[in-house]
Backbone as a chain_set.jsonl record, in Angstrom:
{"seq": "XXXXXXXXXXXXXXXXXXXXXXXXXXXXXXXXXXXXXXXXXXXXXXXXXXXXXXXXXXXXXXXXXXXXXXXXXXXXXXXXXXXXXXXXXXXXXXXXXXXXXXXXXXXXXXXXXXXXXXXXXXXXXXXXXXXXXXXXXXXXXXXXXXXXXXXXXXXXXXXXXXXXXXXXXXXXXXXXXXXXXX", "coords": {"N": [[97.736, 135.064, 90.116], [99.937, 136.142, 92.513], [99.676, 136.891, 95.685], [100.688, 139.195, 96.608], [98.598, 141.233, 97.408], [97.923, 140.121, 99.58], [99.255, 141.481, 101.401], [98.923, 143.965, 102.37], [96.622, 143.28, 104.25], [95.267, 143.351, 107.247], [95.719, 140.888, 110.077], [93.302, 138.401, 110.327], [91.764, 139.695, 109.023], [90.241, 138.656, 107.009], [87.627, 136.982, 108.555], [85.776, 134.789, 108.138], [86.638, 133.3, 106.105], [86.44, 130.305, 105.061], [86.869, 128.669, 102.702], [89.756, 127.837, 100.833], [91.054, 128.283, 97.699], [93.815, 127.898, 95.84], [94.328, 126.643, 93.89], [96.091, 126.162, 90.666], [97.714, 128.208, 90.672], [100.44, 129.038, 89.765], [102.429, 130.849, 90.506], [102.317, 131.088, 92.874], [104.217, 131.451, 96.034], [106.028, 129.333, 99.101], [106.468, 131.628, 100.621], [104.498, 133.151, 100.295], [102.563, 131.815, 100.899], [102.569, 131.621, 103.217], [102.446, 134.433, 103.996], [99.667, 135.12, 103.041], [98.233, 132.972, 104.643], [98.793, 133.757, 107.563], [97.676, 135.688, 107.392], [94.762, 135.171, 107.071], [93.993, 132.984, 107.411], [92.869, 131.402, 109.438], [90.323, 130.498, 110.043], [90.237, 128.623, 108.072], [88.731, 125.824, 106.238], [88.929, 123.966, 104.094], [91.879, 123.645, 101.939], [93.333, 124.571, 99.081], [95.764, 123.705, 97.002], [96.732, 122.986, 94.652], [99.064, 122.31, 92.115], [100.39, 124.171, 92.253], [103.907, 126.829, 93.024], [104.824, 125.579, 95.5], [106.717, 124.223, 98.349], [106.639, 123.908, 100.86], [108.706, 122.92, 102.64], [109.018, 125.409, 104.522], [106.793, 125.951, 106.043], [106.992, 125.264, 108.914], [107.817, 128.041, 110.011], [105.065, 129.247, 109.876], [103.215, 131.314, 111.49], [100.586, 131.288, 111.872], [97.868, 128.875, 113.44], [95.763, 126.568, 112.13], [93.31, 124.97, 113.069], [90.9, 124.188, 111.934], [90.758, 123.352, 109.658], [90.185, 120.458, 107.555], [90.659, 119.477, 104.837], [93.273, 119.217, 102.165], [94.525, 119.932, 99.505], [96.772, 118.853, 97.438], [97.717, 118.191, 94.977], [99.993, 117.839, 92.495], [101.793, 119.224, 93.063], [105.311, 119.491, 92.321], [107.304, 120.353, 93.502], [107.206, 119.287, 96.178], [108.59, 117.561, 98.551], [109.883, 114.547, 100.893], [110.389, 116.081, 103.408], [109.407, 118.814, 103.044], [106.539, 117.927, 102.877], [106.407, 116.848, 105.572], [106.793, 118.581, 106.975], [104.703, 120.401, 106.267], [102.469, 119.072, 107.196], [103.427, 118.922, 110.092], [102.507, 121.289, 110.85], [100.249, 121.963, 110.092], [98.381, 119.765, 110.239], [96.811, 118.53, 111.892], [94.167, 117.637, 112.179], [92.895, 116.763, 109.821], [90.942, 115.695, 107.723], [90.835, 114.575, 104.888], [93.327, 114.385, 102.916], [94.971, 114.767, 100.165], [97.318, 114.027, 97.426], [99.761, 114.506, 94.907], [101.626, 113.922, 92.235], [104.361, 114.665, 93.842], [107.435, 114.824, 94.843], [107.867, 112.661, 97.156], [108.413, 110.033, 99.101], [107.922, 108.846, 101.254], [109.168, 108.184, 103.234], [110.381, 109.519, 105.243], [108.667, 110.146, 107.353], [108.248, 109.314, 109.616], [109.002, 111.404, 111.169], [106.981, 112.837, 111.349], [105.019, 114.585, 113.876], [102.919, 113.881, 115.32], [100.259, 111.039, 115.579], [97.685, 110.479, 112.975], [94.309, 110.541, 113.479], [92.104, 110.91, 112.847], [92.342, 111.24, 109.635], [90.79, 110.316, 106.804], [90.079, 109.816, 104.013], [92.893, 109.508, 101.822], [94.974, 110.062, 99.204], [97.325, 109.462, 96.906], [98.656, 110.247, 94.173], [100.74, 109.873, 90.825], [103.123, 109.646, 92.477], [106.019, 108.819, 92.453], [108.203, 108.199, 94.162], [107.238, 106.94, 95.948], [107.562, 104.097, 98.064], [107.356, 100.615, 99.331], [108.006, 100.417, 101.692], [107.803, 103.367, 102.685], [104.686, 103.655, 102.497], [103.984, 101.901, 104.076], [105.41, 103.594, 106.665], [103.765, 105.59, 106.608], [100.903, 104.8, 106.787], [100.868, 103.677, 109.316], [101.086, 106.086, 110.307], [98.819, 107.124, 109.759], [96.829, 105.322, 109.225], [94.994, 104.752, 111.177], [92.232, 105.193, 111.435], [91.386, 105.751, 108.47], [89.153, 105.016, 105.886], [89.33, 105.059, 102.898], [91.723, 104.939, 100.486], [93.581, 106.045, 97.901], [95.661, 104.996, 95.201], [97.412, 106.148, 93.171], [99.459, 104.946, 89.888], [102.051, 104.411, 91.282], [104.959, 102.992, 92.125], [104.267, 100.271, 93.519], [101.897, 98.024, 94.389], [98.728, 95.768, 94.098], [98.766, 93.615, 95.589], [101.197, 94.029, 97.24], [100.564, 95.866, 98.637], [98.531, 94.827, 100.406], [99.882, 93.159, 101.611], [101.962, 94.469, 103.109], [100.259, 96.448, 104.157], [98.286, 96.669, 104.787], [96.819, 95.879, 107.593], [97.311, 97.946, 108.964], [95.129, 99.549, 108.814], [91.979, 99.567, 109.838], [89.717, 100.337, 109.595], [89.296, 100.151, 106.408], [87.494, 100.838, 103.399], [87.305, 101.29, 100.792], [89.278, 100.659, 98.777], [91.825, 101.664, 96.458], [93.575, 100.751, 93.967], [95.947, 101.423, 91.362], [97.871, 100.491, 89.26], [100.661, 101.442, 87.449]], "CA": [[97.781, 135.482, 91.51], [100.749, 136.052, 93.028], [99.572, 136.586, 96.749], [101.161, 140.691, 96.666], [98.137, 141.84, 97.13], [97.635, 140.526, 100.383], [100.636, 142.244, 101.954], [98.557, 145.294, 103.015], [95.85, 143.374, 104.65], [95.485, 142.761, 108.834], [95.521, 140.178, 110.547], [92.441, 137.935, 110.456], [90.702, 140.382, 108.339], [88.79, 137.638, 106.738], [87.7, 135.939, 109.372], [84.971, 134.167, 108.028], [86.915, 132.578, 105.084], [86.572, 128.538, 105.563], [87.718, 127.608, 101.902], [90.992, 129.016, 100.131], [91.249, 127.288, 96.094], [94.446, 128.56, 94.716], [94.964, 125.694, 92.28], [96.582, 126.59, 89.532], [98.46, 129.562, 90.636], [101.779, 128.445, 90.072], [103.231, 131.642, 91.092], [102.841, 131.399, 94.485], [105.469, 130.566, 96.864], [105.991, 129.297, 100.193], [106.97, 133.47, 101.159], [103.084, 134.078, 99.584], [101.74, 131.392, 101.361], [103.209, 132.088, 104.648], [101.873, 135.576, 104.275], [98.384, 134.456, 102.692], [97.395, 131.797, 105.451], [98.764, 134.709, 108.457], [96.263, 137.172, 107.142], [93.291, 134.928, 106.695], [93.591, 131.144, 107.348], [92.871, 130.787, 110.786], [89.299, 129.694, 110.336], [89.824, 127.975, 107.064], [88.466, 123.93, 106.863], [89.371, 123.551, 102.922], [92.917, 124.507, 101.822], [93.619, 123.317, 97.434], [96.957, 124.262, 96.515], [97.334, 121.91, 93.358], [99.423, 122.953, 91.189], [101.56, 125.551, 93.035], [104.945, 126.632, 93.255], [105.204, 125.678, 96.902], [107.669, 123.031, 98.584], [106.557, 123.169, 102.022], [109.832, 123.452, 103.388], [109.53, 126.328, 105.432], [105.773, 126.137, 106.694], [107.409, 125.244, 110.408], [107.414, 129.13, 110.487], [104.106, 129.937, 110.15], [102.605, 131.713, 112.997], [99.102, 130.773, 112.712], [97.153, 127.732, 113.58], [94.748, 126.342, 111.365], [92.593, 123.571, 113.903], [89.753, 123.474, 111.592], [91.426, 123.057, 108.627], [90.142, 119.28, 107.516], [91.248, 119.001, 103.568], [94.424, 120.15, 101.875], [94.887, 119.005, 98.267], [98.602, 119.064, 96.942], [97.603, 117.728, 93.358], [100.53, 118.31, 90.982], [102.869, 120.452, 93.689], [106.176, 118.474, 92.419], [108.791, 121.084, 94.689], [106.858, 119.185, 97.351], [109.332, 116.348, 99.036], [109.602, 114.449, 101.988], [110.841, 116.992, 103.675], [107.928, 119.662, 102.932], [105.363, 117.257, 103.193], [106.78, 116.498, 106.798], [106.887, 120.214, 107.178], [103.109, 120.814, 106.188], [101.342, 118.226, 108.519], [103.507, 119.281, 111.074], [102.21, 122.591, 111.089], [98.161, 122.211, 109.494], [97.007, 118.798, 109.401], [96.849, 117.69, 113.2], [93.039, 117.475, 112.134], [92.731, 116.778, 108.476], [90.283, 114.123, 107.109], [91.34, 114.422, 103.594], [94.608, 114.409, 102.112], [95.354, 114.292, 98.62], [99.076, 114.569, 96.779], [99.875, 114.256, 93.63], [103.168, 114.307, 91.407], [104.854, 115.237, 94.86], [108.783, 113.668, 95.344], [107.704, 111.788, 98.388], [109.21, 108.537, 99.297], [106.993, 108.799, 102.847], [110.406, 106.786, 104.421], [110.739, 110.489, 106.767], [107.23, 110.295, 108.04], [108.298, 109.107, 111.204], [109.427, 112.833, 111.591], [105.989, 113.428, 111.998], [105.197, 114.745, 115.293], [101.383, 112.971, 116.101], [99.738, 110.022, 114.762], [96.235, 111.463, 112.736], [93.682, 109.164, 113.787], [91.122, 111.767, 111.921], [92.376, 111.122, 108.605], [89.708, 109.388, 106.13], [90.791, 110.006, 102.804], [93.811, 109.505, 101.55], [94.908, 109.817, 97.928], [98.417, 109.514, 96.019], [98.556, 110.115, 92.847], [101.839, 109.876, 90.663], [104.296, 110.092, 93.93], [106.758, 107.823, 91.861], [109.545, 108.038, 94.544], [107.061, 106.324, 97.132], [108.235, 102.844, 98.178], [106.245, 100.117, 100.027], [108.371, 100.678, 102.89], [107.205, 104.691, 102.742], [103.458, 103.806, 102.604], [104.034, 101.611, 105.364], [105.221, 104.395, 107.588], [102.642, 106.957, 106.064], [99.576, 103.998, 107.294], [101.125, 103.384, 110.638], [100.767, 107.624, 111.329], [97.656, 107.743, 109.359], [96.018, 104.522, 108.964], [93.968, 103.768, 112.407], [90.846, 105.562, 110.982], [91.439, 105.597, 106.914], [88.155, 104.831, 105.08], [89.407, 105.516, 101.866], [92.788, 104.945, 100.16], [93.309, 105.71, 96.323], [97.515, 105.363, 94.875], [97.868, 105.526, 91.611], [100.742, 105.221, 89.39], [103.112, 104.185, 92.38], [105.337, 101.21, 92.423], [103.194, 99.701, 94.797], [101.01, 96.361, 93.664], [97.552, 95.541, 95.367], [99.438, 92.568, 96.617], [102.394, 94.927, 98.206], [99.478, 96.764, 99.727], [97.374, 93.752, 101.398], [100.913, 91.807, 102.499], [102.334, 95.055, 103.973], [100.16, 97.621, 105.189], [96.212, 96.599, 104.849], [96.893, 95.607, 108.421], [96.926, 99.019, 109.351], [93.78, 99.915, 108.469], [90.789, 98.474, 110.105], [88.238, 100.872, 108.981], [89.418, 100.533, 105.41], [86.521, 100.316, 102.997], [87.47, 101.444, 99.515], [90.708, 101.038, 98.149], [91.924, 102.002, 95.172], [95.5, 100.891, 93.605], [95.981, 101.392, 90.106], [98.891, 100.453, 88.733], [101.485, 102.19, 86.388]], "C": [[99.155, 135.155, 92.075], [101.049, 135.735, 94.469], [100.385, 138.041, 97.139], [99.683, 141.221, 97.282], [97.386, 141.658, 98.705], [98.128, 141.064, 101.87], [99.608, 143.624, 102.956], [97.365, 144.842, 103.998], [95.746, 142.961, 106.185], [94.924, 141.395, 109.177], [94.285, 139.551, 110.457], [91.312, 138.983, 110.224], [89.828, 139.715, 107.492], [88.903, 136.699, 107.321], [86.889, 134.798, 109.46], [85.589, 132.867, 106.876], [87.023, 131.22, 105.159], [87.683, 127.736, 103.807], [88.614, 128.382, 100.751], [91.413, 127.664, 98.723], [92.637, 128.137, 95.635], [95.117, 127.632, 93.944], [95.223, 126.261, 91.487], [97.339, 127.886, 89.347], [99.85, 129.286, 90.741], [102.5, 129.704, 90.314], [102.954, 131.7, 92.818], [103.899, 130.332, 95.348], [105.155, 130.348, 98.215], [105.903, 130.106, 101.065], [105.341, 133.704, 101.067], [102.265, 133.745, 100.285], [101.474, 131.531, 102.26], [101.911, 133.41, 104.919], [100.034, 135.418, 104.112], [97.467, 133.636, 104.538], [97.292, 132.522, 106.815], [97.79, 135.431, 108.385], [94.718, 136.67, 106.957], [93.068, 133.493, 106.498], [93.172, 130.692, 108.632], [91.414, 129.976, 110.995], [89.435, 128.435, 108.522], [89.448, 126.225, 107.036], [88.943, 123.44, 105.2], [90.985, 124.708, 102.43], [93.157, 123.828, 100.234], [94.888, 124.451, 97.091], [97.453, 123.379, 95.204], [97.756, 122.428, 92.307], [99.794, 124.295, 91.451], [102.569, 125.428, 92.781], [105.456, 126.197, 94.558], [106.002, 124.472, 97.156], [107.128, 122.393, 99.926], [107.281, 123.067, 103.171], [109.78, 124.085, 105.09], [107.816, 126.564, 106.353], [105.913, 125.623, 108.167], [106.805, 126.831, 110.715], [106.099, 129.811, 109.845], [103.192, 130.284, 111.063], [101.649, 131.577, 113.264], [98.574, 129.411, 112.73], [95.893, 127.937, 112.447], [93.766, 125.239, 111.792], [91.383, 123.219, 112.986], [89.621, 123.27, 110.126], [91.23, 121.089, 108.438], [90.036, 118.695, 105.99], [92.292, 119.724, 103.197], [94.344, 119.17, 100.866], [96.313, 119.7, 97.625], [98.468, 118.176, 95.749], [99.032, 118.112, 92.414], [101.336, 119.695, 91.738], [104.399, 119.119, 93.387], [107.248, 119.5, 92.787], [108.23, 120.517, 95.987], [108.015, 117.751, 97.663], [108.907, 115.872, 100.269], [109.692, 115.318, 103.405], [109.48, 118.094, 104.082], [106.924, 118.709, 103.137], [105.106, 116.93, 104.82], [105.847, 117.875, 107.235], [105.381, 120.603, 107.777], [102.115, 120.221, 107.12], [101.812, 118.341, 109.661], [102.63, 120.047, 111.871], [101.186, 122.535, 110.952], [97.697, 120.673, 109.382], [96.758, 117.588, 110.739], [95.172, 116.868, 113.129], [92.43, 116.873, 110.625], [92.529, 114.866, 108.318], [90.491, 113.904, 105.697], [92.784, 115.083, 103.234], [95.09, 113.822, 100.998], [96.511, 114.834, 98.092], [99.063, 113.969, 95.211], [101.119, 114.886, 92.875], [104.238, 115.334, 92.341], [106.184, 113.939, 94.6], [108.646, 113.079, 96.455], [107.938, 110.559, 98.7], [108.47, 108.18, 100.398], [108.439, 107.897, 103.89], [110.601, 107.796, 105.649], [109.467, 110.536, 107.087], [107.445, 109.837, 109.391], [108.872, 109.851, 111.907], [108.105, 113.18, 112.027], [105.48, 113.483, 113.205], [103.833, 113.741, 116.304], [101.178, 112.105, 115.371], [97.879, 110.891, 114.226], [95.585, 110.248, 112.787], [92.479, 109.782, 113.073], [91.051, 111.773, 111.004], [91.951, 110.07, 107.669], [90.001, 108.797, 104.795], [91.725, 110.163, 102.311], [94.307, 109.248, 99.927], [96.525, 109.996, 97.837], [98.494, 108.864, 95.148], [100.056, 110.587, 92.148], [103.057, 110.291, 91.408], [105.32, 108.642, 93.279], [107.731, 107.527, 92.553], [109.156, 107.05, 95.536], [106.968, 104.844, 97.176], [106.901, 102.22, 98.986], [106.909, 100.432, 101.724], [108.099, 102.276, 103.621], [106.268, 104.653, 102.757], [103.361, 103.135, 103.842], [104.145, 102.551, 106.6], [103.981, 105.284, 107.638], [101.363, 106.339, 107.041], [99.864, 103.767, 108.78], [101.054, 104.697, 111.208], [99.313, 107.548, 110.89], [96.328, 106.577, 109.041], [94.493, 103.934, 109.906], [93.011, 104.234, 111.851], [90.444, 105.872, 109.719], [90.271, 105.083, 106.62], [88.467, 104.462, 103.487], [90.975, 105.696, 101.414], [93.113, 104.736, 98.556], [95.022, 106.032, 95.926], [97.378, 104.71, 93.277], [98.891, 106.023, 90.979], [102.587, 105.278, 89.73], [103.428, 102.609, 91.732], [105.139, 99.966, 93.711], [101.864, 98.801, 94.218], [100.036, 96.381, 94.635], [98.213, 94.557, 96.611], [100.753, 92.746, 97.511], [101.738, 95.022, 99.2], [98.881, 95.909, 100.735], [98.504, 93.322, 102.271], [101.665, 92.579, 103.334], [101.765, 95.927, 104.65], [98.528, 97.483, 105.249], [96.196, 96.625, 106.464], [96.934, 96.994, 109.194], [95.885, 100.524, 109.363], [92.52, 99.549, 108.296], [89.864, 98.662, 109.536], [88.394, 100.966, 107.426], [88.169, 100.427, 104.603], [86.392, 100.585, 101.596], [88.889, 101.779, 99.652], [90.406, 100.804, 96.534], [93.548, 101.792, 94.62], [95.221, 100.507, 91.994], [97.496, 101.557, 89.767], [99.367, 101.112, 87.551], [101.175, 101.322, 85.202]], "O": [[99.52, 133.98, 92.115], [101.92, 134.958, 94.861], [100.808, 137.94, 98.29], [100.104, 142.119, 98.011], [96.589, 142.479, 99.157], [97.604, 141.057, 102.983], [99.828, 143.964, 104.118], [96.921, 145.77, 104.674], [96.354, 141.9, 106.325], [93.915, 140.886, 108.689], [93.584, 140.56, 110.529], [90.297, 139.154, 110.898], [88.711, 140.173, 107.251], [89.679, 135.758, 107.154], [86.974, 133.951, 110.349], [85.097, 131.74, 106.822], [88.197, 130.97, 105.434], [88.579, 126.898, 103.713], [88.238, 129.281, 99.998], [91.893, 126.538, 98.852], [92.392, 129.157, 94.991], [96.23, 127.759, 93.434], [94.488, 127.24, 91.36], [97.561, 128.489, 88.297], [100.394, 129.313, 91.844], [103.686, 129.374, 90.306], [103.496, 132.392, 93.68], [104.199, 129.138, 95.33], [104.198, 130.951, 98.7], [105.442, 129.831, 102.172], [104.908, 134.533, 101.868], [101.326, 134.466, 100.622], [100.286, 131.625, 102.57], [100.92, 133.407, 105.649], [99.281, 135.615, 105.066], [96.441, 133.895, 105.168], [96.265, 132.343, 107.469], [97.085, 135.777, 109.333], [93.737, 137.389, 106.765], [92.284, 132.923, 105.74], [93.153, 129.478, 108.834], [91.262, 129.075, 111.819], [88.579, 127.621, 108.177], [89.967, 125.484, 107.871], [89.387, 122.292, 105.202], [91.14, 125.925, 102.525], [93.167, 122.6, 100.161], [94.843, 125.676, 96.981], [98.65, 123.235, 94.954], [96.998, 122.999, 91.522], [99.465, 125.318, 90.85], [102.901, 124.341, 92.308], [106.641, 126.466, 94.755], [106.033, 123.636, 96.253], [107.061, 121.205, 100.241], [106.871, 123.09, 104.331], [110.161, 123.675, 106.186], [107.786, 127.371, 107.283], [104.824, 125.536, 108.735], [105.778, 127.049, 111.359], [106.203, 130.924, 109.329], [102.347, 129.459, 111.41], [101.277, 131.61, 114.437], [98.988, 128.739, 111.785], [95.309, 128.947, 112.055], [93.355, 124.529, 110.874], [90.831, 122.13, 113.142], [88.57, 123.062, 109.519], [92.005, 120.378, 109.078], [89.452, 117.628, 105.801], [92.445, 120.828, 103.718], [94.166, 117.964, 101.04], [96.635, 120.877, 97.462], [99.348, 117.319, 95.659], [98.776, 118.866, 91.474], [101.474, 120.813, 91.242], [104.512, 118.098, 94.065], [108.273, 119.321, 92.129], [108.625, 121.088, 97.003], [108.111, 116.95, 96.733], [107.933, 116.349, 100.853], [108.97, 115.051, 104.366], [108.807, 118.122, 105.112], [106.302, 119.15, 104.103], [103.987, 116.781, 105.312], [104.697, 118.047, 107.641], [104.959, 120.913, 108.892], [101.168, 120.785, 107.667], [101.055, 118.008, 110.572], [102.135, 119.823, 112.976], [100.65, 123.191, 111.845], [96.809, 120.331, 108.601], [96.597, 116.369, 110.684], [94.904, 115.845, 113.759], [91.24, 116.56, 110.641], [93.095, 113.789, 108.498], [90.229, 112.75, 105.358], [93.083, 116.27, 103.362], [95.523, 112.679, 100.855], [96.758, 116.029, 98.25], [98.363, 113.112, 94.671], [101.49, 116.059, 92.919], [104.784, 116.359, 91.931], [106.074, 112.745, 94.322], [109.779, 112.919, 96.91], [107.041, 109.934, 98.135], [108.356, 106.96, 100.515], [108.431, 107.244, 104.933], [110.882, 107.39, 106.777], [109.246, 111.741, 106.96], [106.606, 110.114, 110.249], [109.312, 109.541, 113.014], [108.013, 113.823, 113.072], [105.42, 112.399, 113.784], [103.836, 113.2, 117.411], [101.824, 112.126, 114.323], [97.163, 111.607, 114.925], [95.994, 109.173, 112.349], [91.733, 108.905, 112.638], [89.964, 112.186, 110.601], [92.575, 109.009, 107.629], [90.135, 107.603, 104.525], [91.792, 111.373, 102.095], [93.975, 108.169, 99.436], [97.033, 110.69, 98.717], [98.47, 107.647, 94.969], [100.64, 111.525, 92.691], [103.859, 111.139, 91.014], [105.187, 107.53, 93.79], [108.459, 106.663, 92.065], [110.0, 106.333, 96.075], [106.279, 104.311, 96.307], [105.851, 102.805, 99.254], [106.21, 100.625, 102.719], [108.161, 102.432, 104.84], [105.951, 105.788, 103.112], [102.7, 103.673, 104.731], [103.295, 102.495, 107.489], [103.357, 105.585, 108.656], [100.835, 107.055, 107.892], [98.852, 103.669, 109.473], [100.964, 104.768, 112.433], [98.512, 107.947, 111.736], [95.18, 106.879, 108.716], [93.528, 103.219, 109.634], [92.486, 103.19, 111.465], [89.285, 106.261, 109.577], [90.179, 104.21, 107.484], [87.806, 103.58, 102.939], [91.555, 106.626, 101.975], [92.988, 103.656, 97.979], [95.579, 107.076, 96.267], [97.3, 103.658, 92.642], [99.346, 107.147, 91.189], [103.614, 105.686, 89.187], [102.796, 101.679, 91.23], [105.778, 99.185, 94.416], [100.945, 99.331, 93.593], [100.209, 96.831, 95.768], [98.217, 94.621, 97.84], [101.245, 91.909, 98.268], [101.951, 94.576, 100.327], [98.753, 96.318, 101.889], [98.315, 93.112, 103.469], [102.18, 92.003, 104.292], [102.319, 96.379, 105.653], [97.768, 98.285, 105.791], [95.449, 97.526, 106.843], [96.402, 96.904, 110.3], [95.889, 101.712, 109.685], [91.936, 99.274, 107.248], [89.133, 97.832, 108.997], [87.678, 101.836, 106.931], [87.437, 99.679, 105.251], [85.372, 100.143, 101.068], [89.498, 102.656, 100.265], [89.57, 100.274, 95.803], [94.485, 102.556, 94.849], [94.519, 99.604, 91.539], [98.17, 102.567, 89.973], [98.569, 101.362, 86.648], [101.66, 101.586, 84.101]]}, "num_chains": 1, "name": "protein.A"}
């Protein structure tokens, strides 16, 4: 799947669509997605892009809202940076109770680009984000930590005892963590 195919279709012509899987389509791009999410994301509540070509980058310009949009999995998108990752929660994840990344370049140190704090966000997963520091999860828990449940990082240079001495503190409701070391 390229995402050509939905070039010809109008506006919020599927308007019922809640959950969009295109894991494993590594041909699509940010250009595909853009067009994709315009034509038929506006009601969506599950978004899985794992294992895309996408970066993220450029999802500032996308013209539609997605408010009920409350998972996005980025498994194994590694053109994703801090940068795009900024990008993406700018734009779709003002609401989002799950967020999962994986083998993304993310350092989380520009997260304090992000424009709101998500006090909605439950689930939180990173998985091989090798660039992210303790001083980058720190920011990440101080936008996203007040209502966290659920925090799973594996394969980070990040120790349980990083985690408790710098950022547990920002996460009252925590109640399963998960740190698995490299």
């Amino acid at each position: 799947i390229t995402g050509k195919s939905f070039v010809n279709l109008t506006v919020n012509s599927v308007p019922v669509l809640e959950e969009l899987d295109l894991s494993e389509c590594s041909k699509i791009s940010d250009a595909r997605l853009k067009l994709i999410l315009e034509k038929c994301g506006s009601r969506l509540k599950v978004l899985k892009l794992s294992n895309t070509n996408i970066s993220g980058v450029n999802f500032l310009n996308i013209s539609v809202e997605l408010p009920y949009l409350v998972e996005l999995q980025l498994f194994g998108c590694r053109r994703i940076t801090d940068t795009g990752i900024v990008a993406i929660l700018n734009k779709l994840g003002k609401n989002l109770k799950i967020l999962h990344l994986g083998s993304a370049n993310i350092s989380g140190e520009n997260f304090d680009d992000i424009w709101w704090e998500y006090t909605s966000l439950e689930d939180l997963a990173l998985h091989y984000c090798h660039e992210l520091s303790i001083e980058g999860l720190t920011l990440i828990l101080e936008r996203f930590g007040s209502n966290l449940r659920s925090i799973t990082i594996y394969a980070a240079d990040i120790t349980k005892d990083m985690f408790y001495e710098e950022c547990a503190h920002f996460c009252p409701m925590l109640s399963n963590i998960a740190i698995i070391e490299d």
